[in-house]
C-alpha positions as CSV (number, residue, x, y, z in Angstrom):
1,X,-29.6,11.1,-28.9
2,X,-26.9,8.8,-28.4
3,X,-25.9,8.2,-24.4
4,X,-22.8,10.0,-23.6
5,X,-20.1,8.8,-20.5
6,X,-19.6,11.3,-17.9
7,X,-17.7,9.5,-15.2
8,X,-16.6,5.9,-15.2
9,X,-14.9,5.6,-11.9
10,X,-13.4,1.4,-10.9
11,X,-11.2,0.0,-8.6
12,X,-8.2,-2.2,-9.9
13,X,-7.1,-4.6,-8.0
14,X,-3.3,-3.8,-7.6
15,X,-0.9,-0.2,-8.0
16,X,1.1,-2.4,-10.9
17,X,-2.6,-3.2,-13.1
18,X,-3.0,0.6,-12.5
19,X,0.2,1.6,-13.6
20,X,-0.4,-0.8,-16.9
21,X,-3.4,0.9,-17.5
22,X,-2.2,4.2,-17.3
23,X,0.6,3.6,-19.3
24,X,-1.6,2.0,-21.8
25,X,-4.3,5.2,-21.9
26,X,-1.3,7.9,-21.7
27,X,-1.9,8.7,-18.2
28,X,0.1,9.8,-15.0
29,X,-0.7,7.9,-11.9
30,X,-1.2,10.5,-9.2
31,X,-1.4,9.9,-5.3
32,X,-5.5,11.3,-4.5
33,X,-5.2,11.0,-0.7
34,X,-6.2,8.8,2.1
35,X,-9.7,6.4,2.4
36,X,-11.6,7.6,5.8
37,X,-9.7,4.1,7.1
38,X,-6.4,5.6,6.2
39,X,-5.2,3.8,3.5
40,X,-3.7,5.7,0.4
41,X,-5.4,6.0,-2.4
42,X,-3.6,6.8,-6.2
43,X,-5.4,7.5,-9.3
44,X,-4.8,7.9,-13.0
45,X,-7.3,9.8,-15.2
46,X,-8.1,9.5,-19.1
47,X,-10.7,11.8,-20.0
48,X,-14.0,10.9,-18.3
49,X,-12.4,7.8,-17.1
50,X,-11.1,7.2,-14.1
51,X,-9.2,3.9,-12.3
52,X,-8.1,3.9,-8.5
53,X,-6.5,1.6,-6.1
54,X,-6.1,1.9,-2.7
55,X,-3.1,0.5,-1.0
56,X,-2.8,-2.3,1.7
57,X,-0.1,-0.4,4.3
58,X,-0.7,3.1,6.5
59,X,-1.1,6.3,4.4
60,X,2.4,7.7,3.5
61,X,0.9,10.8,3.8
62,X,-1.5,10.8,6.4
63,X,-3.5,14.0,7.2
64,X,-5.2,15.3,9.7
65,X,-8.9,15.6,9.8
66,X,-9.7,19.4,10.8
67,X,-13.4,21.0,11.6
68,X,-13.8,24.0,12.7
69,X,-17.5,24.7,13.5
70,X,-19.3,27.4,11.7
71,X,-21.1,28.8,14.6
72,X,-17.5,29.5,16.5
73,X,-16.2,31.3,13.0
74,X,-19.5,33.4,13.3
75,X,-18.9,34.3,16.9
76,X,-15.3,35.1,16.4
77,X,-16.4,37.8,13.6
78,X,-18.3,40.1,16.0
């Protein structure tokens, strides 16, 4: 049986390589979100390939990190 891709997932090194390649594969570039450190991350997917890049400034769109712990949602539903 011939081995089959499932997810080929790399980091480019800049938001213009990543637009070239997107461009080049009949893509969209989409913003994903931000890294745990906060920077932005934008992707473009082709299939089961996938190419990110994070940025260099502060996440435009930064949001918050919410937990709620289960064992208050339990409590609350007595």
């Amino acid at each position: 049986m011939k081995p089959r891709t499932v997810c080929d997932i790399r980091e480019l090194p800049s938001l213009r390589a990543l637009s070239a390649w997107a461009r080049t594969h009949g893509a969209r570039v989409r913003y994903l979100g931000p890294t745990l450190e906060g920077e932005p991350v934008w992707g473009a997917v082709r299939g089961p390939v996938t190419r990110v890049v994070r940025g260099r400034r502060p996440d435009p769109h930064p949001t918050p990190l919410v937990w709620s712990s289960p064992l208050e949602d339990a409590t609350a539903k007595r």
